[in-house]
C-alpha positions in Angstrom: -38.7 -2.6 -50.8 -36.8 -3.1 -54.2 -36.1 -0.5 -56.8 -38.0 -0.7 -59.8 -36.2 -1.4 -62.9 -37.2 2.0 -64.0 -35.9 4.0 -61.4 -32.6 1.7 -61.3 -32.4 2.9 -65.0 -33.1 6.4 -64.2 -30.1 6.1 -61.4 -27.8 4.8 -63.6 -28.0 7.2 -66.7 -27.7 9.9 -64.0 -24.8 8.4 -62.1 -23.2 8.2 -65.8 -24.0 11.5 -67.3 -22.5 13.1 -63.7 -19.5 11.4 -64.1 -19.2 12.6 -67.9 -19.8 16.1 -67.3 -17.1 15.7 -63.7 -14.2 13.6 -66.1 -15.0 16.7 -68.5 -14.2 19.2 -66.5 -11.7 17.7 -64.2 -9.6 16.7 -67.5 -9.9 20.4 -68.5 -8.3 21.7 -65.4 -6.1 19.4 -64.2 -4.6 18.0 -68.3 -2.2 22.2 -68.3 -1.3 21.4 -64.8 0.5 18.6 -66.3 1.5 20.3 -69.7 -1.1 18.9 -71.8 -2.8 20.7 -74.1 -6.0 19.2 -75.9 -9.1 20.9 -77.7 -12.8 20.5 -76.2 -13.1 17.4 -78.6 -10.2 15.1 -77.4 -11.5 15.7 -74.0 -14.9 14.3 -74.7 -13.4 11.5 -76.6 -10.8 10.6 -73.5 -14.6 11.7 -71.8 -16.0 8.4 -73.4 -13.1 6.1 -72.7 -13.7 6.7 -69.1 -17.0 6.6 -69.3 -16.9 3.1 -70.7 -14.3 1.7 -68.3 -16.5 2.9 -65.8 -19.7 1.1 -67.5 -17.5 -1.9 -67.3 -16.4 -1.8 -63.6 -19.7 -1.1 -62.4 -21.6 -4.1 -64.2 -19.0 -6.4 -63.4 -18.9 -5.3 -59.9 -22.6 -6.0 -59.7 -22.2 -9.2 -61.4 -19.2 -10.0 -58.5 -21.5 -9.1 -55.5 -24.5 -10.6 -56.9 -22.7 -14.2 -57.1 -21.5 -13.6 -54.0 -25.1 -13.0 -52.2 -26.6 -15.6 -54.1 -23.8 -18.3 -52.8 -24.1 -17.0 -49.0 -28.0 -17.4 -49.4 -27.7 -21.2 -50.2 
């Protein structure tokens, strides 16, 4: 059975909101281990930046495998 398009929307948002909140918090505790010091809105901006790159990845990724499957099915 395939995933609707809603629910693969649904997964996607969550997978990205989780990984906001996780880059948050890991940036806050591990940024003084290394000495640096930024306020709760550089984090959330760096927060973003990853978030994209991540957006990125994932999509082209997807993109990758799905050329892939749809040259071993020919």
């Amino acid at each position: 059975m395939q995933q609707s398009r809603l629910m693969s929307l649904a997964e996607s948002v969550t997978n990205v909101v989780i990984g906001y909140v996780l880059a948050i918090a890991t940036q806050i505790v591990v940024f003084p281990w290394f000495g640096i010091e930024t306020g709760l809105g550089e984090h959330l901006t760096i927060g973003l930046a990853f978030v994209g790159i991540s957006l990125a990845r994932g999509f082209l990724l997807r993109r990758l495998f799905e050329a892939i499957r749809m040259r071993s099915a020919r």
